[in-house]
N, C-alpha and C positions, 0 to 999 in steps of 0.2 A: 515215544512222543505222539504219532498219530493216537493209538489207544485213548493215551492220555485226552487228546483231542477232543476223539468221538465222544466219550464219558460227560463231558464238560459241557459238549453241544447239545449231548441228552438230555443233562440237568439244565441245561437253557430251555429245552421244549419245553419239562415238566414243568418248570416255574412259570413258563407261558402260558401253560393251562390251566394255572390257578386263576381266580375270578380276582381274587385284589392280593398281589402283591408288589411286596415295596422294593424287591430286590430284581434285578437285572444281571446278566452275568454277556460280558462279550469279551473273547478268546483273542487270545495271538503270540504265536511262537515264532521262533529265530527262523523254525524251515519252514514258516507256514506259505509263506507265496511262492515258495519251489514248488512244495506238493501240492497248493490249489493251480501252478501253475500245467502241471504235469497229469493233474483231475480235469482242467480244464479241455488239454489233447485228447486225452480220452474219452471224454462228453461228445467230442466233433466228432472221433470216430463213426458214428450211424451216419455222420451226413455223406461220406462218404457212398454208399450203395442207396441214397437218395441221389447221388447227383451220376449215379451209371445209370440208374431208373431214368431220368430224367435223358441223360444223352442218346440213351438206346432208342427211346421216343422219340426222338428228334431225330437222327438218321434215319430209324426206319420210317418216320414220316416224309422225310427228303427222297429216298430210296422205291417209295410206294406208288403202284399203279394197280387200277387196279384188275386188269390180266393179270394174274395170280402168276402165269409162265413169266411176262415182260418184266412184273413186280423185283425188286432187290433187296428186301429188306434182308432177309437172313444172312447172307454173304456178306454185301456193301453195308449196311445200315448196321446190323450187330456184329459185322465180322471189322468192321471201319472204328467203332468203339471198343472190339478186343485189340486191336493194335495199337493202340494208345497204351490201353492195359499192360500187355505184356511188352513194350516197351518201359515205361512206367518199375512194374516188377525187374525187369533187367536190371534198370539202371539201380533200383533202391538196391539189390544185393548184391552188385557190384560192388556199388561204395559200403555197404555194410560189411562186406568182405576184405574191401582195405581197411575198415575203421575210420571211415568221416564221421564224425559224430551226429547223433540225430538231436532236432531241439526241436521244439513248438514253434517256431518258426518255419522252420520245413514243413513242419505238417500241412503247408496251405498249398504245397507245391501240385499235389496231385489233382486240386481244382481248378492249377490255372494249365497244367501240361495236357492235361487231354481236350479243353478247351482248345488252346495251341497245335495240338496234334492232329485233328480231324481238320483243319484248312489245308492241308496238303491232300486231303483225300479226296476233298471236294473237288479240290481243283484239277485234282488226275482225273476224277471222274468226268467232270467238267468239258475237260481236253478229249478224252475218249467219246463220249457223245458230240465232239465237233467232227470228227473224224469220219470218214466213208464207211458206214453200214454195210457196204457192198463187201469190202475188201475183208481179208481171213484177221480172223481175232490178233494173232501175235502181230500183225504189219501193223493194225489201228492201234495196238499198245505202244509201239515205235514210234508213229506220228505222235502218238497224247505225250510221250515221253521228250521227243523232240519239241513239242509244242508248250508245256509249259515248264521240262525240267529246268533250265536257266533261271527262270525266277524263283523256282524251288529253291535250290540251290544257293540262289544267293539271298533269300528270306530268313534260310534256314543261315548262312554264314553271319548275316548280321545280327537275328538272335542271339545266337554260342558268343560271337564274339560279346557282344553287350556281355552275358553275364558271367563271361569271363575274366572280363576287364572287373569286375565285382570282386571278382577273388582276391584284387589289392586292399580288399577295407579292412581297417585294421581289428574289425569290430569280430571277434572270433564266430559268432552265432549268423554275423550275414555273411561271413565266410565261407560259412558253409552250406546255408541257403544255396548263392551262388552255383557250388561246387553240383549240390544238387539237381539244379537246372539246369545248365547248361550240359551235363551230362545225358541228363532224359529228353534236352531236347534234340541232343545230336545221336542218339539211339534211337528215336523217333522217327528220323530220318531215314535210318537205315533199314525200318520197319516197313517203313511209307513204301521205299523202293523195292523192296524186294518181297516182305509176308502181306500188302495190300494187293501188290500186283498179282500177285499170284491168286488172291482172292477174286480180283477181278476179272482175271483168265477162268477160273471154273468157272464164276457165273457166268459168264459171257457163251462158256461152251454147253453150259445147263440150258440157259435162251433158247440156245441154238438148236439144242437137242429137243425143244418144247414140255421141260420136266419141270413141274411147280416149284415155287420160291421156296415154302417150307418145308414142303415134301419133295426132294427132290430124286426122294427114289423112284418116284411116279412119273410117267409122261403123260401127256393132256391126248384125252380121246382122239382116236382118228375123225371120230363123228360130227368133230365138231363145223358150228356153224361157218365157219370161214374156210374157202377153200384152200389159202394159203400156207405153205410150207411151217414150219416152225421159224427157219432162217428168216424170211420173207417178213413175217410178221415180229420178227426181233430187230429187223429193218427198218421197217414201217414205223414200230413204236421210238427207234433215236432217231428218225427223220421229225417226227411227231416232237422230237425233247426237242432239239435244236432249231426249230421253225422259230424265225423272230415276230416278235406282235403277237406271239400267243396268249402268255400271258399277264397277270397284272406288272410286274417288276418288267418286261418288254416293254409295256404301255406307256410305266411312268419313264424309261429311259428312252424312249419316241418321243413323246410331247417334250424331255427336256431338250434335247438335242436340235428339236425342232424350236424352240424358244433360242435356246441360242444364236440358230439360224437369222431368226425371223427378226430380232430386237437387238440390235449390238446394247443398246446401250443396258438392257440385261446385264451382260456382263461386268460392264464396272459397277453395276450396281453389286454382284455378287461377289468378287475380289472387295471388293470396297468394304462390305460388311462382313468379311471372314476378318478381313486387316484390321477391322475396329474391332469387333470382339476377343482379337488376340490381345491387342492393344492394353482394353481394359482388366483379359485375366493377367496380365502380363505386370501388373498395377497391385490385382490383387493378390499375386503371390510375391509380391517384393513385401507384403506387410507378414505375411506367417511367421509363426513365430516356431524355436526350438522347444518341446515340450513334451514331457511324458507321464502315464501318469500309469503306475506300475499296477494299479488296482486292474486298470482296463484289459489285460491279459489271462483275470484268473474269472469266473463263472460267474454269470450273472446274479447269482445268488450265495456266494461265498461268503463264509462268516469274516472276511479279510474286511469286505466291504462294509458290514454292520458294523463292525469294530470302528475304521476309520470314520463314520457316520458318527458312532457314540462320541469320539474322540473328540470332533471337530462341535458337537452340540454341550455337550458337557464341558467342557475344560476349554482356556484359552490356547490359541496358538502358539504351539511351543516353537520355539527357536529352535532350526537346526546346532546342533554341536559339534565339537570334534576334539580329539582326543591328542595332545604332547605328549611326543615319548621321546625320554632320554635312554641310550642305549649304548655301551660300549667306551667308554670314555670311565677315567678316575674320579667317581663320585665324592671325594673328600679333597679334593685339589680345590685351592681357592679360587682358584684361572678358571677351573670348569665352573663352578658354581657361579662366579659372575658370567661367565656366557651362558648360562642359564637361562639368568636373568635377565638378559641382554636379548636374547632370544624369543623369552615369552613377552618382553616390552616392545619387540619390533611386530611382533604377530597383533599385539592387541592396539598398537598404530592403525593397521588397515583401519581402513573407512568402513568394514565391516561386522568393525568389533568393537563397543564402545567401552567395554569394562573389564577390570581387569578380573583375572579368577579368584574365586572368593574363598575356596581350599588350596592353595596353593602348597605343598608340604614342604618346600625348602626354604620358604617365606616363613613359615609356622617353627621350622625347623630351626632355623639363625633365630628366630624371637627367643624362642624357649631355651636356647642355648644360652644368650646373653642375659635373661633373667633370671637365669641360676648360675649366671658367671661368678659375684660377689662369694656365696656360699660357698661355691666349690673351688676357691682361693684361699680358701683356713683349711685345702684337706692337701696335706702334704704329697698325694698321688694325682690333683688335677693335674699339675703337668704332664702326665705320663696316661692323660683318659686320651684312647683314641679315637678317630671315626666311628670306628661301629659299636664301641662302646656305647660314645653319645649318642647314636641311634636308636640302640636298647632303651636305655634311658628316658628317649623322646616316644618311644613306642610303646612303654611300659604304661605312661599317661593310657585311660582309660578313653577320656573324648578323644586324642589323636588317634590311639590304635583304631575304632570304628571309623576314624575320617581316612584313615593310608594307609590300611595293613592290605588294602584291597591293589594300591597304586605305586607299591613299594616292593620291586622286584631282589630279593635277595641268595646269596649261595651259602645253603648252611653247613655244606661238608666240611669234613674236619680241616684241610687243610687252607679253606677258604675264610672259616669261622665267621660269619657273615656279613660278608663283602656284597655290597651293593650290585646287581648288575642293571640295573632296569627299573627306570620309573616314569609316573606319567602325572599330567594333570590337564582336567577339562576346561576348556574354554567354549563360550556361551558366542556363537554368531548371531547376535541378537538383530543387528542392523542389515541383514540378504532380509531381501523382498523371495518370499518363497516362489512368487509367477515371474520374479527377473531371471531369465537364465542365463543373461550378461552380467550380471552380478554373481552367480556364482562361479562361471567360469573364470568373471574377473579373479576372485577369492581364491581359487583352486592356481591358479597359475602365479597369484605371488607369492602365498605359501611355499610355495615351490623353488619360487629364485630364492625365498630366505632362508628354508632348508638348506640350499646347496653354497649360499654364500657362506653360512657357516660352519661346512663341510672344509671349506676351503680355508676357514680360517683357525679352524682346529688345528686341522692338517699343518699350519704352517706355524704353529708352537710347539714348544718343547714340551712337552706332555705327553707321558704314558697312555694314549689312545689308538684305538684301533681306527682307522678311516679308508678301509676299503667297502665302505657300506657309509650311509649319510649316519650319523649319530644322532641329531636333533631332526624330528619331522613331524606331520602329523596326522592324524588317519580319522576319515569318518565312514560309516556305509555309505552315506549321499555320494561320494567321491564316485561312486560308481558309475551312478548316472550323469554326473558331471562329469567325467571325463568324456561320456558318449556324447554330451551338448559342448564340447571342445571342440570334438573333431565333426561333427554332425555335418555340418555347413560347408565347410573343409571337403569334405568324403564327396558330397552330395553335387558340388561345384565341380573337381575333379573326374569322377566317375561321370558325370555327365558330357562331360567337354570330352574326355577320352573315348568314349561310344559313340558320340555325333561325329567324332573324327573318323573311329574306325569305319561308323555305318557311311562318310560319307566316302572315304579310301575303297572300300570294297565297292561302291556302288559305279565308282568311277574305271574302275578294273573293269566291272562287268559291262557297262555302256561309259564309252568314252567320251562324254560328251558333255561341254562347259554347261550349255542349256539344260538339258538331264539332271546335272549335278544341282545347281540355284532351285531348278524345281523342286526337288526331292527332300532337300537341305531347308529351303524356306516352309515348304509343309510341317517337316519335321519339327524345326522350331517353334512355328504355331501351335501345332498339336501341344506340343510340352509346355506352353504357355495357357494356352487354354484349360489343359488340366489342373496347373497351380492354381487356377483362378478357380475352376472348380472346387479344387481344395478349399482354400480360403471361406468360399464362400458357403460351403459345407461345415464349418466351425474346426478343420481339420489342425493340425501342428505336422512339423518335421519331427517323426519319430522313427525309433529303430524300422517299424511293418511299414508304414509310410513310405520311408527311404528306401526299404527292398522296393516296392510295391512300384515307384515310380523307374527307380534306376533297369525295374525287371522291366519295362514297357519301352523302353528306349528302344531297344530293339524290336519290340512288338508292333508300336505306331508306325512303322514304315513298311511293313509288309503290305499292307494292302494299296498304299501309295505306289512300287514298287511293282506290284504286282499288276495293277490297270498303266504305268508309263511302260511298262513291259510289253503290253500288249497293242498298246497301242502304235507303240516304233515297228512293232513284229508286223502290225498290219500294214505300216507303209512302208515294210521291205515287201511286205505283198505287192504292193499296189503299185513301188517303181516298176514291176514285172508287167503291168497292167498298159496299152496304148492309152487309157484314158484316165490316169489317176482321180479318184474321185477327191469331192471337200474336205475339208479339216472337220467339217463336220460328220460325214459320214464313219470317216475312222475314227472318231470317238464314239459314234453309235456301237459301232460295227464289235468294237471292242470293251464296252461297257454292258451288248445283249448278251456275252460269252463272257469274257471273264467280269464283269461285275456281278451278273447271275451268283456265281462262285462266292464271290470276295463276302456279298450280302448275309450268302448260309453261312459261309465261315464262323463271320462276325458273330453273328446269331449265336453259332456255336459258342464262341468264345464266354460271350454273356452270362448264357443258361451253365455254362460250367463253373461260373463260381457264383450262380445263383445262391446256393445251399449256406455260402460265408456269410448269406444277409441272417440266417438264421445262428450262427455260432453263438457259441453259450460267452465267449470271450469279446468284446462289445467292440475291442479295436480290431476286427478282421470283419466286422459292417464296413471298417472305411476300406479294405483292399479291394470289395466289391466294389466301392463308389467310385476306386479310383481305376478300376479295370475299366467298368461300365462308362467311365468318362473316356479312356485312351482307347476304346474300340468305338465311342460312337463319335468320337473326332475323327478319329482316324477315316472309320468309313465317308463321313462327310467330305472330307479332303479328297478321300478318293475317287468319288463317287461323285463330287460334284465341283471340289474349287478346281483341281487340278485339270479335268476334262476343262473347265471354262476357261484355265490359263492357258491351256492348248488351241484352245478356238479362237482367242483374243492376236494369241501374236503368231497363227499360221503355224505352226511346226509342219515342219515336212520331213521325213528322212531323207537328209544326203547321203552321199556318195564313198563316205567317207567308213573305211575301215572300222568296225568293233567286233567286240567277242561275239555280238550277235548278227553282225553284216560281213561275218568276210567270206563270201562267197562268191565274189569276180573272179578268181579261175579256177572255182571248183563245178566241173560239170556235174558231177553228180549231186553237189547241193543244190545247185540250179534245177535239176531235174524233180528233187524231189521238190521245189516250190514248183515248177511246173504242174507236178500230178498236183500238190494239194488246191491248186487254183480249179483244176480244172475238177479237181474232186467237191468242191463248192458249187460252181457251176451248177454240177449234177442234182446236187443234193438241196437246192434252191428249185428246180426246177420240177425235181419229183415233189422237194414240198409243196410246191404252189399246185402242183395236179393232184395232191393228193386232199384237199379240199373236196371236189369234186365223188371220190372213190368216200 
């Protein structure tokens, strides 16, 4: 069939090359949108090592100083995008090794998990440059570990969970999506902790040693102009990272912090207009509609798509159809042939069907039979013609045989001698609105009660019939995609209520706390509203990538919300330690110059990772891009600025009160180790502000 294909699209060029011809030819076969769909995955393949070109860039520019000894790029910057990698590889041959099946669906997975993967590296690293320069490499891996594994941790459990909870759709292909992601993201994990860390122990001991970033089998001359140690000056340089107000992302979270300070009424201004623009996308995705349009998965230039063009310029709009089969039941029994009847006049009732079929063969069949009834009453053997005689008979007619030799299932072995098993006839859904997809799901779901009512009513006559199977039913390809616009809404409402619960169960585990919880929870809902509305107003629908696309972000939008309320409670468990706890606003400085820093690269990250989908040859994975790019730059805004402002507005303080993250009232030695880190700030504020001067 491809062959075939190819041949056919050739002779399309050459005819295109002629200067006046009258003829056009455009293609389309039964497998043609599998294998343009399956042309299409392999098209995106190249985007692939566009978008590690692209990330390797981007860490090593995160990573880069430029003291070539201090610089990180080869370890952290390209060793922080091989860990994604070979986590990535793990997981795809894992499941390749069980047999998940793979679809073009998946294929988008690896733009958005390494995206996803490098925010944990940012934020170890992140952690590790807060930490005492002074003190030995493995102790400062311990505090960055202490310091932000908990939101690690639970970042990474409400991701898995999200798309695990996925694994219930009924839909085989996002099923497996699913399966795939949250596998690579919880291998990711285990990457992050143990083949980053370790990356960042050698470089940390290469620093130390004063041996260049890419050469690091060299050490930097003794000669050099600094009279400084190697250590000293790998010191100097994370005193230099973590000084606050250095620079521009300091600057702008000073002045905000400061505005908050300074203008209460700022802040109802800024709550105020998060809650109305939720408000309104929240409006605009109540109108989205269910909708798919099968063309949008295969290559932008696929002859799938000229065809449907021809189709729709040339010719009027055809009515969907669908096909009655009768199957399994005594075709010469007069009970069955009037529930036949009965059957194709309840079907052609719906309000979707205004006419009746125009071939009908058992309507053709009783006509022709009674119009040669007279005749075959003078032949002393009509009595004794039976069914499949008068079959023969009715089949032998020249116009019937071309109208039902095709719809007329028969068993011609000898001891059958041809006994009907199976026949069908087309009906015309003339009256579905092709853009209603309430109307066809209506359609698809009465069909269905009337198949099974007559199942039922078979069953409960004396009749030589088989009814462990429906007898009467009816089949179209559309049915396909109508079943997926059945459950779509269904899945979508489900799976999302079941993620908000789990993301809000685990977060409540991790910090115990009613206030924590409404914060986190109420973000969360914004966020997902805001994105519908983005939808919407993007020209977007609820479709199969769509519906991955968002259910896969449910767990994504809360990381970085998450991840700054984390920080910021951790700082006023610092600060009860403190005789003089400072303002509500300071701890949200304090904790927006550290981990917001972080959160911001992440994002970044996330973005430029599935930049490469804005280029796909397949037109519906531009909206996975829009709709990532919309859940990461809400999400940061939430975090980054409604949330700090909810915290400034009503005082949060940390109490007294027992959590996973506070229970250290009779532990000396956690007490101790908040002690040194206090006092390891202290130090570390103090060389930085003298080191201005040097």
């Amino acid at each position: 069939e491809k062959i075939a294909i190819k041949k056919l699209l050739d002779f399309r060029t050459e005819l295109g090359l002629e200067a006046v011809s009258p003829f056009h030819i455009e293609v389309l076969s039964l497998d043609s949108y599998t294998n343009e769909t399956e042309r299409a995955v392999f098209n995106d393949l190249p985007l692939i090592p566009v978008m590690l070109v692209i990330m390797f860039a981007f860490s090593c520019l995160v990573y880069y100083r430029k003291d070539q000894v201090q610089s990180s790029c080869l370890f952290l910057g390209i060793g922080g995008v091989l860990t994604v990698v070979f986590s990535l590889l793990t997981s795809f041959g894992l499941l390749f090794f069980i047999g998940v099946p793979f679809s073009s669906l998946t294929a988008s997975t690896p733009f958005i998990i390494l995206g996803i993967g490098l925010d944990d590296s940012f934020i170890i690293t992140g952690a590790y440059q807060r930490t005492d320069p002074s003190d030995h490499i493995a102790s400062r891996i311990q505090h960055s570990i202490h310091d932000c594994g908990v939101s690690i941790i639970l970042t990474t459990l409400t991701t898995v969970t999200a798309f695990a909870l996925g694994t219930m759709s009924n839909v085989p292909a996002m099923k497996h999506f699913y399966i795939y992601a949250a596998t690579c993201v919880f291998i990711d994990f285990i990457y992050q902790v143990s083949f980053f860390i370790s990356l960042l122990y050698m470089n940390e001991k290469r620093k130390a040693e004063g041996r260049y970033d890419w050469l690091f089998c060299l050490k930097q001359n003794s000669t050099s102009t600094s009279n400084a140690s190697p250590r000293d000056e790998a010191i100097m340089s994370d005193l230099e990272t973590i000084m606050p107000g250095e620079g521009i992302g300091h600057k702008l979270l000073r002045w905000y912090c400061n505005l908050l300070e300074q203008y209460t009424f700022i802040r109802a201004v800024i709550i105020l207009a998060f809650i109305i623009f939720a408000s309104v996308s929240a409006y605009g995705g109540s109108k989205l509609r269910v909708a798919f349009d099968v063309t949008s998965l295969v290559p932008s230039k696929s002859y799938i798509k000229s065809f449907v063009m021809a189709l729709e310029s040339y010719s009027e709009q055809d009515a969907y159809t669908c096909t009655v089969f009768f199957r399994d039941v005594n075709f010469s029994s007069p009970v069955i042939q009037s529930q036949m009847h009965s059957y194709v006049n309840d079907l052609v009732d719906l309000p979707q069907i205004t006419s009746y079929p125009s071939n009908f063969w058992l309507l053709d069949f009783q006509n022709y039979t009674q119009a040669n009834h007279a005749a075959s009453q003078t032949s002393s053997s009509s009595n004794s013609t039976s069914f499949e005689e008068q079959l023969d008979i009715f089949l032998d007619n020249d116009y019937y045989r071309v109208l039902y030799s095709n719809v007329i299932v028969r068993d011609t072995t000898a001891n059958k001698a041809g006994a009907m098993t199976a026949s069908a006839v087309i009906l015309s859904l003339d009256n579905i609105d092709v853009k209603d997809v309430r109307d066809q799901v209506s359609f698809l779901s009465s069909q269905e009660e009337i198949s099974r009512y007559y199942q039922k009513v078979l069953s409960s006559l004396e009749v030589d019939t088989q009814m462990d199977r429906m007898p009467f039913f009816t089949f179209s390809q559309d049915y396909f995609m109508w079943e997926y616009y059945a459950v779509a809404v269904d899945e979508l409402v489900l799976s999302t209520v079941a993620s908000v619960l789990a993301v809000a169960v685990i977060t409540f585990l991790f910090i115990p706390r009613i206030s924590v919880l409404c914060i986190v929870m109420f973000s969360v809902i914004m966020i997902y509203m805001d994105v519908l509305g983005l939808m919407y107003w993007a020209g977007f629908s609820i479709n199969p990538v769509t519906l991955i696309a968002i259910l896969m972000s449910i767990g994504l939008m809360v990381d970085y919300v998450l991840h700054v309320v984390m920080r910021c409670f951790e700082y006023h468990k610092y600060n009860n330690h403190q005789e003089d706890p400072p303002k509500t606003h300071v701890d949200i400085y304090d904790c927006l110059s550290t981990m917001g820093i972080s959160v911001m690269i992440g994002g970044a990250s996330t973005v430029l990772s599935t930049v490469p989908l804005a280029f796909s040859t397949s037109e519906i994975f531009f909206s996975v891009f829009v709709i990532f790019f919309g859940f990461v730059m809400f999400s940061l805004l939430h975090g980054l600025i409604f949330v700090p402002t909810i915290l400034a507005s009503f005082n949060f303080h940390y109490d007294d009160t027992k959590t996973a993250m506070n229970d250290t009232e009779d532990d000396p030695a956690q007490e101790a180790v908040i002690e040194e880190d206090l006092n390891n700030r202290e130090m570390i504020m103090t060389a930085a502000s003298e080191g201005g001067e040097k």
